[in-house]
C-alpha angles and dihedrals in degrees: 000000000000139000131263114277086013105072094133090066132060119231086264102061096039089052084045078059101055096049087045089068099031086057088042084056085046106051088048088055094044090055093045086046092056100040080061093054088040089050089041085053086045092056100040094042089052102029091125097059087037092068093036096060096028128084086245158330090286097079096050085051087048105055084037087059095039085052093055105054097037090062094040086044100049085036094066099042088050083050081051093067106036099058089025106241122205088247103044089124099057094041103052096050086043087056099042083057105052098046089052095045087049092049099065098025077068092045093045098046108026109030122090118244092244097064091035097089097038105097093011101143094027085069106038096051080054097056090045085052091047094041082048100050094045093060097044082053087049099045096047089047092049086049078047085063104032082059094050093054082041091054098033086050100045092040084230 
């Protein structure tokens, strides 16, 4: 028996699919997970050299805390997924977002011009993949659902 807009493959392999994009996703939060508690480490390994060339103890306190919830943030989407929460959806495109959004509020306003040019398009091409792969995992878990009402409703 297999599922509507999906009659080449049996319940198993398009369940196989699915999985296939929500571990992609969390894979991409696990690794962000881990780069806050590495900045976090980073910051609290060099926080001595971090005051003496910086304008002040603020920044230190600020990557500390980016760091932070980054990793508790990305933590929780990557825990999402992996129980299945009702809202995984909705966490895990909040949290791309976020992330995102965090990402380049700290480029714009803390870099230094000089840095700011130096991995442009890298970057950008990377946000455009995550943002990409989000939705492909949205959109196959939504056609998840619409199957299951299909299915619930027809009595297939």
């Amino acid at each position: 028996m297999s599922r509507p807009g999906m009659d080449h493959l049996t319940i198993a392999e398009a369940k196989t699919e699915n999985r296939l994009w929500s571990n992609l996703c969390g894979l991409v939060f696990l690794l962000n997970a881990v780069a806050g508690l590495l900045r976090l480490y980073g910051v609290l390994y060099q926080q001595n050299l971090l005051e003496k060339f910086t304008s002040g103890a603020w920044l230190v306190l600020y990557l500390a805390g980016a760091g932070t919830c980054m990793a508790i943030v990305n933590g929780l989407a990557w825990l999402s997924l992996c129980y299945h929460w009702k809202r995984r959806v909705a966490w895990v495109w909040g949290v791309c977002l976020l992330s995102i959004l965090a990402y380049w509020a700290e480029r714009l306003f803390l870099w230094s011009s000089g840095q700011l040019t130096g991995n442009l398009i890298f970057i950008i091409g990377l946000h455009v993949l995550w943002i990409g792969l989000v939705a492909i995992f949205s959109w196959n878990e939504s056609k998840g659902n619409l199957s299951k009402i299909y299915y619930f409703r027809h009595g297939a």
